[in-house]
Each structure stands twice: as C-alpha cells, then as structure tokens.
N, C-alpha and C positions, 0 to 999 in steps of 0.2 A: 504494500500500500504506500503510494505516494504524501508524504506531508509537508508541505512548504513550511521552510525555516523562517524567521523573522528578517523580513524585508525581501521574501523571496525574491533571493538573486539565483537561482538556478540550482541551491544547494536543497535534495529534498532528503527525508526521514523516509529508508525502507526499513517495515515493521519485518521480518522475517519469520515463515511458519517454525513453529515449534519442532514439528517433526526433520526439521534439517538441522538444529541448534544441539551442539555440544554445550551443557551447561554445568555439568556435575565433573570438575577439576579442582586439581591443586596448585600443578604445574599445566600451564597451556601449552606449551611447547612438547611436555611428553600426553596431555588427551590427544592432542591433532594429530601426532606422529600415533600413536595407540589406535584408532578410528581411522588413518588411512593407509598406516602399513599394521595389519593388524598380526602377523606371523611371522616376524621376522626371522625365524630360521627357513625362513622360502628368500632369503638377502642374495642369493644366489640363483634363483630361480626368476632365467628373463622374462617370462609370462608375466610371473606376479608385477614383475618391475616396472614392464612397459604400458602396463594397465592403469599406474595411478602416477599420481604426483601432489605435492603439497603447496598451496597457490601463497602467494604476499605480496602485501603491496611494495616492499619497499628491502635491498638489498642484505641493507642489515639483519633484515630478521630471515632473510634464506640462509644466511649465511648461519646464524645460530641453529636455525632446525637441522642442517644439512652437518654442521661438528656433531651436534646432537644424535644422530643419528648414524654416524662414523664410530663415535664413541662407542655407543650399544650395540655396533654388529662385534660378532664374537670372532671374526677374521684376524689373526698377528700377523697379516702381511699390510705391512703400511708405507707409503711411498710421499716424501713434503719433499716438493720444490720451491728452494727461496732463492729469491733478489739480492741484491745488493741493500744494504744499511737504512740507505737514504730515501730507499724506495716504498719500505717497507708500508708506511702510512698513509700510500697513494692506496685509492677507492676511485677509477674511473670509468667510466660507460664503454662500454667494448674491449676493455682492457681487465684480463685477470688479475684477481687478489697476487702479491705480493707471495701468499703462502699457498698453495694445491696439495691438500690430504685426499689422497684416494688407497682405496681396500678392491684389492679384488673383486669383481661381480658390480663396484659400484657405479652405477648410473651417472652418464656425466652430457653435458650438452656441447655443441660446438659454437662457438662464438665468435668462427669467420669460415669465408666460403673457404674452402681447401682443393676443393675437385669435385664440382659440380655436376659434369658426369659421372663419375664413379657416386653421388649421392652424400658428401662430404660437404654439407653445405651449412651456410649459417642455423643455430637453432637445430638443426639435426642432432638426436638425442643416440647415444652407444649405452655400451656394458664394457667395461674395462676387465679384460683376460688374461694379460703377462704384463711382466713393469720391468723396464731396467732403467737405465740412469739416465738416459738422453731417449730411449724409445718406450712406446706405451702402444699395447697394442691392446684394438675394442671392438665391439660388433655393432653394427648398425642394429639398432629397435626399432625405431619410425621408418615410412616408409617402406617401398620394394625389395631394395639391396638389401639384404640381410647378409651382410657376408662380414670378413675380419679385417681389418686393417690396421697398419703402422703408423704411429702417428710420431714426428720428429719434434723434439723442441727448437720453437723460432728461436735463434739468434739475430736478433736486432738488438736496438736500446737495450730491451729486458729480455731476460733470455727462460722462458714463459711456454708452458703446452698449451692450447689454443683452447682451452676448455674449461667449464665451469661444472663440479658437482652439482647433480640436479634429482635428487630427492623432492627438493623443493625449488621452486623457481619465482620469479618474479610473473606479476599477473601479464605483464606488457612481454616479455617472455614466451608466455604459454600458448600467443597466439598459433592458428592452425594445427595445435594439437585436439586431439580427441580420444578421452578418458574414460575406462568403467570407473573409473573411483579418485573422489576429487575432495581435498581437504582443502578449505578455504581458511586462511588464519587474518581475522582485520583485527590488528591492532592498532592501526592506524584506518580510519576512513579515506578509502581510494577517490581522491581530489580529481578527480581526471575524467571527462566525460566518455561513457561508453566502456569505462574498465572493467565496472560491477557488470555490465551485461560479458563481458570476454571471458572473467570468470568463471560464471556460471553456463555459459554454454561449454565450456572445455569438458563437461560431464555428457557421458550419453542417455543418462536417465539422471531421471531425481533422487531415485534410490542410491546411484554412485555419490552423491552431493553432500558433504557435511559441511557446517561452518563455525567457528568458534569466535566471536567477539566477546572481548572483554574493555573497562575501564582503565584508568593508569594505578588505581588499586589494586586487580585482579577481579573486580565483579563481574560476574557473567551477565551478560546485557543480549537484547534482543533486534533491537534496530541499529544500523548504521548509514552515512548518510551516504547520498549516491548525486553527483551534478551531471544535470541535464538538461537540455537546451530548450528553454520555452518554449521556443516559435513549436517545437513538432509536437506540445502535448493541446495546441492551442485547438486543434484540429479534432482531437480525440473526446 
C-alpha cells in the first residue's frame, strides 16, 4: 500500500504483507542469511547456490552478510588477496575491495566484461573450484555456458581478481537475475526510484520472497519507504 510522506515529494510508505516479513531475530544478519540459505552444508552444492541470493541496498552491508557467511561455511581452504597499504580504505564503484576472501564452492560475481563470447561478462555470477596465487578457476551458474574457466589477476594500478563474493549483492546489482529464493535485507530505505520494484521481481514466486527490515535499534518494522515518480501514479 502506497502512503504519501509529509509534503509528498515522491517518497511513499510501502506497508509490507506479513506473510513475506522476517520478524522474530536477534541478529539480522544471521535471520536473513538463516531464511535464505537455509542448509548450509549444501555450501557446495551449485543448484542450491545459483537458486538464491541475498539483496541490499547498499555495499556495506553485502559486504558484512557475504564475511558472514564465509565465516560459517565449515570449508579451511581460504584464499585473501591484498593491495598495497594505501589502498586498502579505497571503496569504489566497479573496482574491488582492497581484500577478496573466497572458500571453495563460493559464489562470486564478475564485475567486468572478460570474454563476452565465451559468457565472461559483466555481473555474470560463477562457483569458485581451485585457487592458487595469481589463478582462480570457477564455473559459470547464470546463463548457457556452464563450463570452467581460468581466471588471471589484473595487473594494473591494483593488482585485483575481477570479482566480487556474491552470497549477497547489491539491489542495482541483481539486475537481470532470476531467483527461486530471495532475501531482501532494508536497513537502509532504497532512495532510488524503481529499486524496491528490481528487488522484488528478482524472485520467481512470492513464496521464494523474504524480507527483513528493521530500525537503527534493531526493531523489526513492517513498512519501508519506496520513491516514485508522481506523474505515473496520477493516471492510476
């Protein structure tokens, strides 16, 4: 349900049904993860993997579900590529963290075209199979090509695997993916027209749909707010 804020500038109140609401936590971060990866000794099993994902709005908080979620697999093969010193505090748009924790089996996205024939393309989601120190080799999940590939670290400026863990991912992100099972985490209200819809369509039923909002307390809350462009509801 649509509810205009005060001075309706375009920011509305959606009420959320019940039956989608995660309410009963402690930790938000391990309900969401709990509700969308619900077995995690299937952490190896590419079915389970390429079937769900866990949505946010905002980098930081993939970042915390996705260590979170590294942590709890019970894999001791672990692989961190670092930067240089100075680098370490940079956080930019198309550019990997500073630090890449990956386990075996785990789910990672690509975050530039590589070989767009071969299916290596931006946003293209893998499963990571062998590790060594400069090569990483994964399998395509999205998409036709399902086969294995090598993947080299760039040497430029930062010397960087081209990929981002994606347990969880950013909502702007998840575009053109399509999910049996979809954890939506708003801890922040998605400020950006048309997100809350990209969200929720990235599920193929309702039934795959959870969501979890809470306040800057931890109160579990029901509504978040969603901006949208007048003129098209003027109609309706």
């Amino acid at each position: 349900m649509y509810r205009p804020q005060k001075g309706d500038d375009g920011c509305y109140e959606i009420e959320i049904p019940p039956d989608l609401l995660i309410t009963n936590f402690t930790n938000p971060i391990e309900a969401i993860v709990g509700h969308t990866y619900p077995d995690m000794e299937k952490y190896k099993d590419e079915e389970f993997l390429k079937s769900r994902v866990i949505l946010a709005a905002t980098n930081e908080v993939v970042d915390q579900i996705n260590d979170y979620i590294l942590n709890i697999i019970p894999s001791t093969e672990c692989f961190e590529a670092v930067t240089p010193d100075f680098l370490h505090s940079l956080k930019t748009l198309g550019i990997p963290n500073h630090k890449i924790r990956l386990k075996i089996s785990t789910p990672v996205m690509l975050i530039r075209n590589l070989d767009q024939a071969e299916g290596l393309c931006n946003e293209t989601r893998l499963i990571i199979s062998r590790m060594t120190n400069h090569v990483i080799e994964a399998r395509i999940i999205s998409g036709k090509k399902c086969r294995n590939f090598g993947i080299y670290s760039m040497n430029l400026t930062r010397r960087q695997f081209p990929f981002i863990v994606s347990y969880a991912m950013t909502i702007n992100k998840s575009q053109g993916q399509s999910l049996q099972c979809v954890g939506l985490y708003l801890l922040q209200p998605v400020f950006s027209h048309g997100r809350l819809y990209v969200a929720f369509s990235r599920v193929q039923s309702k039934n795959g749909l959870k969501i979890l909002i809470h306040d800057k307390e931890g109160k579990p809350l029901n509504t978040t707010i969603n901006e949208v462009f007048k003129e098209v509801l003027q109609n309706l």
